[in-house]
C-alpha positions as CSV (number, residue, x, y, z in Angstrom):
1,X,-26.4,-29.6,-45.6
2,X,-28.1,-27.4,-43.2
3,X,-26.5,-25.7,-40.7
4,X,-27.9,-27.6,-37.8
5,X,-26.6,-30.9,-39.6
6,X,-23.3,-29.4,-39.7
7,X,-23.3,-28.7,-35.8
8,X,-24.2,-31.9,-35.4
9,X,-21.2,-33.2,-37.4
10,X,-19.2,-30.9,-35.5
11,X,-19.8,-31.6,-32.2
12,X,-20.0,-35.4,-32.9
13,X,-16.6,-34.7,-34.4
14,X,-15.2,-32.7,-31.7
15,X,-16.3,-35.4,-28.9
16,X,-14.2,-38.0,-31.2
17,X,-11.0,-36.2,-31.6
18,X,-11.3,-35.7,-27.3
19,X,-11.6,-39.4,-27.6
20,X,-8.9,-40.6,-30.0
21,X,-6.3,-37.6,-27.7
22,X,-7.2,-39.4,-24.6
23,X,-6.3,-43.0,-26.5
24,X,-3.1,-41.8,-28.6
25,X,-2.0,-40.7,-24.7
26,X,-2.8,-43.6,-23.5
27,X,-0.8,-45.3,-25.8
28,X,2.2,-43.4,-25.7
29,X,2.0,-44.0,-22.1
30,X,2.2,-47.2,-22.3
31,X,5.4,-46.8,-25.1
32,X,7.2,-44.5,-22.3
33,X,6.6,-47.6,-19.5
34,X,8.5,-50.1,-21.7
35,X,11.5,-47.5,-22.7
36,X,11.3,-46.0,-19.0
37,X,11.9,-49.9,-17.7
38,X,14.8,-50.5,-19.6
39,X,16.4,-47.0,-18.3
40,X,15.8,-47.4,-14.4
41,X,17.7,-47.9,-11.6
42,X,19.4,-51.3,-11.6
43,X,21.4,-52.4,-9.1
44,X,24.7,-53.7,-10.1
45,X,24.5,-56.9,-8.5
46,X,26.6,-60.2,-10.2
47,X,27.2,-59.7,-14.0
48,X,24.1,-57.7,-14.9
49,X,25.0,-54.5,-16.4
50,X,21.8,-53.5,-17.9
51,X,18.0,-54.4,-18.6
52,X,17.3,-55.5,-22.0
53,X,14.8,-54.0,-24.3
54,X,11.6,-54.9,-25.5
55,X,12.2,-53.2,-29.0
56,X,9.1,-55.1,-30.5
57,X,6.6,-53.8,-27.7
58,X,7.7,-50.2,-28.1
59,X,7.7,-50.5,-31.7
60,X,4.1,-51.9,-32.1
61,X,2.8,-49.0,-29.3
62,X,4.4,-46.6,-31.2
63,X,2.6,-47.9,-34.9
64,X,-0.6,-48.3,-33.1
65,X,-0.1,-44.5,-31.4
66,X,0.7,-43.6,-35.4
67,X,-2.3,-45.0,-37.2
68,X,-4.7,-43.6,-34.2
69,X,-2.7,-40.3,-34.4
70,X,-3.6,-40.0,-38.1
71,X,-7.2,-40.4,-37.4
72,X,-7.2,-38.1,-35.0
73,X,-5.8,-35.5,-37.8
74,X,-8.3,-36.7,-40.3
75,X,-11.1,-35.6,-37.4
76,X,-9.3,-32.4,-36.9
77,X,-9.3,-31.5,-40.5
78,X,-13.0,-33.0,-40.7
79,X,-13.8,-30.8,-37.9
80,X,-12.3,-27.5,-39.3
81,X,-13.7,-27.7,-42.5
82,X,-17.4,-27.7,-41.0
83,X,-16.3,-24.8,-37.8
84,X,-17.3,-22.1,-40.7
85,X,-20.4,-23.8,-41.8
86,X,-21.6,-24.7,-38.1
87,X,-20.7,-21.4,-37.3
88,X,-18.4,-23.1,-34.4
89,X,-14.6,-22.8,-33.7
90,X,-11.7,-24.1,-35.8
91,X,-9.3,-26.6,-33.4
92,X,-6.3,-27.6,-33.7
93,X,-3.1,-29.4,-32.2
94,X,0.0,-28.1,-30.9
């Protein structure tokens, strides 16, 4: 591989891991909305005492935030292994 195909990789890479961050957020988002619902204010009015859950919503957002989450690793490690070659900087997540 030349180096200019390895910049190319790169920065394709790069602009897919920005890409698969802004969706895993999204996501996660999303999970926070159906676990922040259940915890809000309700006012005590008759015999409700709480909101109930949607376990199976949060659940699914939180697999789908996993599997896109591993990809995104998979282009970080992608990326990092051609930073050296492309002569580019090694990224990672904190």
């Amino acid at each position: 591989m030349t180096n200019f195909e390895a910049i190319g990789r790169y920065h394709v890479a790069v602009k897919k891991a920005k890409a698969l961050v802004e969706k895993r957020n999204n996501i996660l988002s999303r999970a926070a909305l159906v676990l922040n619902n259940v915890t809000a204010d309700l006012r005590q009015t008759g015999a409700a005492i709480g909101k109930r859950c949607n376990f199976d919503a949060a659940q699914n957002l939180l697999t789908e935030a996993r599997a896109v989450n591993d990809e995104l690793i998979a282009v970080v490690d992608e990326i990092n292994e051609l930073a050296p070659v492309a002569n580019e900087t090694k990224i990672e997540l904190v």
